[in-house]
C-alpha positions in Angstrom: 61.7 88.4 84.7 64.7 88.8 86.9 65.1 86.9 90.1 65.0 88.2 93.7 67.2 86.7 95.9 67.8 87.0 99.7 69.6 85.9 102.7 70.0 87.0 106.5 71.9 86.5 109.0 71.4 87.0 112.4 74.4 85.8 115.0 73.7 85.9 118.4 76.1 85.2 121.5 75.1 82.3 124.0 77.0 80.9 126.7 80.6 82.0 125.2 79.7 80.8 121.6 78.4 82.6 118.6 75.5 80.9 117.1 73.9 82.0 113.9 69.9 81.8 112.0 69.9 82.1 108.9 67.1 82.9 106.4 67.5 81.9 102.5 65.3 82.4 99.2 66.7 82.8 95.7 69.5 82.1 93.7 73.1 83.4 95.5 75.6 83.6 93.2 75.7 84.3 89.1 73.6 87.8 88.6 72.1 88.5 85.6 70.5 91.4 84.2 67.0 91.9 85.9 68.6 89.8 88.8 68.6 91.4 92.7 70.2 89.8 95.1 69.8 91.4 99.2 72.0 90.1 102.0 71.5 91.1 105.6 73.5 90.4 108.3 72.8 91.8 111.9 75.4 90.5 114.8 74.4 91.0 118.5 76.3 92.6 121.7 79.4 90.0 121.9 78.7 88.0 118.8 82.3 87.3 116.2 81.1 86.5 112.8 83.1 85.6 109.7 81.5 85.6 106.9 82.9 83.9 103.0 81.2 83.0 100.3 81.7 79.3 98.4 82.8 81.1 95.3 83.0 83.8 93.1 80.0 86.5 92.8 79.5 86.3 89.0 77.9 89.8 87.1 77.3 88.4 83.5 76.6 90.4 80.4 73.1 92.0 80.6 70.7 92.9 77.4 69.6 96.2 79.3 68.3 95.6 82.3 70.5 96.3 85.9 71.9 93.8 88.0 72.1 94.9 91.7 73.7 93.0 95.0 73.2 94.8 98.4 74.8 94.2 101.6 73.6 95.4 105.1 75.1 95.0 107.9 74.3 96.3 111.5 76.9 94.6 114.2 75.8 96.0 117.9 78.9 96.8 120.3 81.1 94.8 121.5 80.7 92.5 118.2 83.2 91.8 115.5 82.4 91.0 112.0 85.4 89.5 109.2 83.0 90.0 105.8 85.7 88.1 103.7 84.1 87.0 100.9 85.7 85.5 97.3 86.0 87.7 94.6 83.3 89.6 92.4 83.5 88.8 88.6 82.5 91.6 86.2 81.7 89.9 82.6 81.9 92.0 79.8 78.8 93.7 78.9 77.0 93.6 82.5 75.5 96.8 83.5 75.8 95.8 87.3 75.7 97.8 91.0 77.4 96.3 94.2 76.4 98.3 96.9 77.7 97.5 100.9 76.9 98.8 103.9 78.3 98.4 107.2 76.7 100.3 110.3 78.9 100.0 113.3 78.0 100.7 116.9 80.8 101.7 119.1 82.6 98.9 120.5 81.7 97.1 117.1 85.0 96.1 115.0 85.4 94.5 111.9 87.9 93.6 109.0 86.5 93.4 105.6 87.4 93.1 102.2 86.3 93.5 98.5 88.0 92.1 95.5 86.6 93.1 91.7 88.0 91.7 89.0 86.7 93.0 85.1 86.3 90.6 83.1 88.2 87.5 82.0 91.5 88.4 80.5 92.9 84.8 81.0 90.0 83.5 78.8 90.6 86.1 76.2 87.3 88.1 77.7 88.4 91.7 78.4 86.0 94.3 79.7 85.1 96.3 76.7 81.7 96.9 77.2 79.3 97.2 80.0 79.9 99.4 83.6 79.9 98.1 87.2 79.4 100.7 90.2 80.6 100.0 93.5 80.0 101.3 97.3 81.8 100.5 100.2 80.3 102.4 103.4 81.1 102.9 106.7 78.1 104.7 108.3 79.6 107.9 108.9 82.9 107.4 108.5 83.8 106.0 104.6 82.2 106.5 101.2 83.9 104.7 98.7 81.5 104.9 95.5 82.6 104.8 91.6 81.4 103.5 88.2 83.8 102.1 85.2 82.8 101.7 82.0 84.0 99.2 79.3 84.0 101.7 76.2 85.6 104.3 78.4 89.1 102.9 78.7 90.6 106.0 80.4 90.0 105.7 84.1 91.1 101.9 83.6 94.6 102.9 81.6 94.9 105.6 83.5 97.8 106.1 86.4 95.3 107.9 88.0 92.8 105.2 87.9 93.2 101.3 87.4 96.9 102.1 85.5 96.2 99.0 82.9 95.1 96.4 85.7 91.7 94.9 86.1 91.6 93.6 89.5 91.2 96.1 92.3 91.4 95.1 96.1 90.4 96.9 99.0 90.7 95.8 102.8 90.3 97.9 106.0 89.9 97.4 109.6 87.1 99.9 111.3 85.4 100.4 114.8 82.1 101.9 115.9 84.4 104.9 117.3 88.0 106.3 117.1 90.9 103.6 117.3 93.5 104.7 119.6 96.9 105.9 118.0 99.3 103.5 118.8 96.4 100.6 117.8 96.1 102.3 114.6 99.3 102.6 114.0 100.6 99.2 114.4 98.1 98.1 112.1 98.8 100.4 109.3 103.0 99.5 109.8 101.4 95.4 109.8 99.7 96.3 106.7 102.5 97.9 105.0 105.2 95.4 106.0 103.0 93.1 104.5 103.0 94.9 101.4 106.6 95.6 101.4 107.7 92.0 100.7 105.0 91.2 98.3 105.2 91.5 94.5 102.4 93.7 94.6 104.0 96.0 96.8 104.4 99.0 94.5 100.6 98.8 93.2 99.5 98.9 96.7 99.0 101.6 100.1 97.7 101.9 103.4 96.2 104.8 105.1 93.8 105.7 107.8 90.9 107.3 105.9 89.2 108.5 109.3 90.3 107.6 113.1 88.2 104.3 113.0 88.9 102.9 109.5 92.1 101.9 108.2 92.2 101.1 104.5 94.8 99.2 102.0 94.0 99.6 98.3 96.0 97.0 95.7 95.9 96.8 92.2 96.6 93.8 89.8 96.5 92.2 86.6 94.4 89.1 88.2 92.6 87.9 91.4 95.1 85.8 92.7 98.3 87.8 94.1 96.1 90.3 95.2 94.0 88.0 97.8 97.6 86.7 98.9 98.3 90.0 99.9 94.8 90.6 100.9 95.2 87.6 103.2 98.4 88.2 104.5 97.5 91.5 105.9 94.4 89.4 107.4 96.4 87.1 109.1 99.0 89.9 110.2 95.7 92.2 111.7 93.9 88.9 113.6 96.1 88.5 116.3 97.5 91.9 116.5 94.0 93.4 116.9 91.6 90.6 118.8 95.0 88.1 120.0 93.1 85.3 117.9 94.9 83.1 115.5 94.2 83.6 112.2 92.6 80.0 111.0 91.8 80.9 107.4 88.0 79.5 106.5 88.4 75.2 104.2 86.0 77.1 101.2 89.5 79.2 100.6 90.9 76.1 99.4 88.7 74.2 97.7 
């Protein structure tokens, strides 16, 4: 029997401050076949949430059955969420889904971010066996939704697919409603300045997918120089969008 895990969050804004319940039962981090893990997180009118994890989300090799993690998230307007959590580790052999969802009202903003990694090259672990599906979603705005499979090398050799790395990166900035031009813009030349210097500049882009989501996509051989880049972008975006200083989270360095 598989476990059933859960958590929610609920952050509320009182007297200037963001103050936050939380509700907990199950295991939260390695995922193994059978395993579900649900996370909710619901952010009220004026509420700023930002939201890591104290490690790595861990799919490990299943023996048939599904592994599935689902995120929620419904931030009322005038909110802002940063969902900016370590990276997801897909062992060989895990038949695994990781499924987001992010409903903005309009006024809502957020920055988010995914990192996947497939599995453990540096231990001499590749990904040859096993698939892992992934969906991002921005309530009617963004689908982002695709499977890869470990005995189907092509889409991960590809140049139109993972072109021989095994850590992909996504970020993006998005509102309940249409950013205005100049905003977006400026975000999209922070995000590609940011990209310019870095040594992962020519495996990565930016682009505005729809008027209220911005998206930058990175490819690399491991976790690391892509959550630089991930985080410099991050700490570009903070104070260009909200004027706040970008204090990254103590977990990030432990």
């Amino acid at each position: 029997m598989g476990w059933h895990g859960s958590l929610a969050l609920h952050y509320r804004s009182q007297s200037g401050r963001t103050r936050v319940h939380d509700r907990h039962d199950g295991p939260l981090r390695g995922i193994v076949g059978g395993d579900t893990l649900a996370i909710e997180i619901e952010i009220d009118p004026d509420a700023h949430a930002l939201v890591t994890t104290p490690g790595a989300t861990r799919f490990y090799r299943s023996l048939g059955e599904p592994a599935t993690q689902t995120l929620a998230v419904r931030a009322a307007a005038g909110s802002r969420l940063e969902w900016l959590p370590l990276e997801t580790l897909a062992y060989s052999g895990c038949i695994a889904e990781n499924r987001a969802r992010f409903a903005l009202a309009p006024g809502a903003e957020m920055i988010g971010w995914d990192l996947t990694a497939l599995g453990l090259p540096a231990s001499d672990q590749p990904f040859v066996a096993g698939r892992f599906t992934q969906s991002i979603e921005l309530a009617g705005r963004w689908l982002e939704r695709g499977t890869v499979r470990g005995d189907a090398p092509a889409l991960l050799d590809s140049p139109l697919g993972w072109a021989g790395q095994r850590t992909l990166a996504t970020l993006w900035f998005a509102a309940g409603e249409a950013i205005a031009a100049a905003r977006r813009e400026s975000l999209l030349d922070a995000a590609r300045a940011a990209c310019d210097v870095h040594p992962l500049g020519r495996h990565a882009g930016a682009t505005a997918v729809d008027p209220g989501v911005i998206v930058v996509r990175v490819l690399a051989p491991r976790v690391e120089p892509a959550m630089e880049l991930l985080a410099a972008i991050w700490r570009a975006w903070r104070p260009l969008a909200w004027q706040l200083e970008a204090s990254p989270p103590r977990v990030w360095r432990t």
